[in-house]
N, C-alpha and C positions, 0 to 999 in steps of 0.2 A: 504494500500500500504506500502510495505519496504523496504529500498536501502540495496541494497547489492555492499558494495563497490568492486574494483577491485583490481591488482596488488598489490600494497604495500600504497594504500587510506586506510584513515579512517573517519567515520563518527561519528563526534562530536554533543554534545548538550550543549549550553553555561549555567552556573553554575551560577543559578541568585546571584547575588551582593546586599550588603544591602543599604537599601533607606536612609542610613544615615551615617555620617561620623564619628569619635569617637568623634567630641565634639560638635556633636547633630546637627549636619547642615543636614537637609533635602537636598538631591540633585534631581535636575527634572531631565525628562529624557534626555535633550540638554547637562546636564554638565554631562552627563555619560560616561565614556570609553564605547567600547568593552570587555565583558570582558575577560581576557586570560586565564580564568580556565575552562577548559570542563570537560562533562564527555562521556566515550568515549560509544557510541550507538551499531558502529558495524566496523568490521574490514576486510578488504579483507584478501586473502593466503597467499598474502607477491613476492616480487619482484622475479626474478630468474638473478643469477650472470653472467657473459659471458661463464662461462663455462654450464650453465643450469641446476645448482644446485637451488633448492628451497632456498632463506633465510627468514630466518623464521621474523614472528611479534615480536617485543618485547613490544609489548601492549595489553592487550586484554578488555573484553566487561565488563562493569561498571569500572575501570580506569577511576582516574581523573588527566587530563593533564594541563600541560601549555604549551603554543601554541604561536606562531610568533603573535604578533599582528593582522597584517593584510594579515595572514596566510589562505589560502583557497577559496573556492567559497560558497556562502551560498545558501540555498536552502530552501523552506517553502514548507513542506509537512502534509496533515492536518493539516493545522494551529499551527504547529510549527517548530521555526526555526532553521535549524542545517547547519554545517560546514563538507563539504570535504575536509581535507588538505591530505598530504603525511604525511610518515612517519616519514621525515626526516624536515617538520616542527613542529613536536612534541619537545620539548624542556625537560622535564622531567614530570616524574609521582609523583604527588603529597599527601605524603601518611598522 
């Protein structure tokens, strides 16, 4: 199965984080954020303005973003977890 997002969605895969912090502290998974860096899965055509001009993505498919914190709906699709936000919860592309 594959989501094929809509309108101006995109669908995220969160960017696993490391299981340690720079001065060697092990973290379980309670004291873990979310994390905010995705990489982007798949991307709908993009919204259309009042006049009904297409506006285009400014993201596309492997992009890695950062994302609103608690940005989106999440969703587990064979057994893995990913994020539909908007476009406009995207924050920047991280290169």
């Amino acid at each position: 199965m594959t989501i094929k997002p809509l309108s101006d969605r995109v669908v995220t895969k969160p960017v696993e984080v490391e299981e340690t912090t720079k001065s060697g502290i092990i973290l379980t998974a309670a004291a873990k954020e979310k994390p905010q860096v995705a990489e982007v899965v798949a991307v709908g055509p993009g919204a259309h303005n009042k006049d009904g001009a297409l506006i285009p993505m400014t993201v596309k498919v492997g992009d890695r973003v950062l994302c609103n914190k608690y940005a989106g709906t999440e969703v587990k699709l064979d057994g893995i977890d990913y994020s539909i936000v908007g476009l406009s919860d995207i924050l920047a592309i991280v290169e």
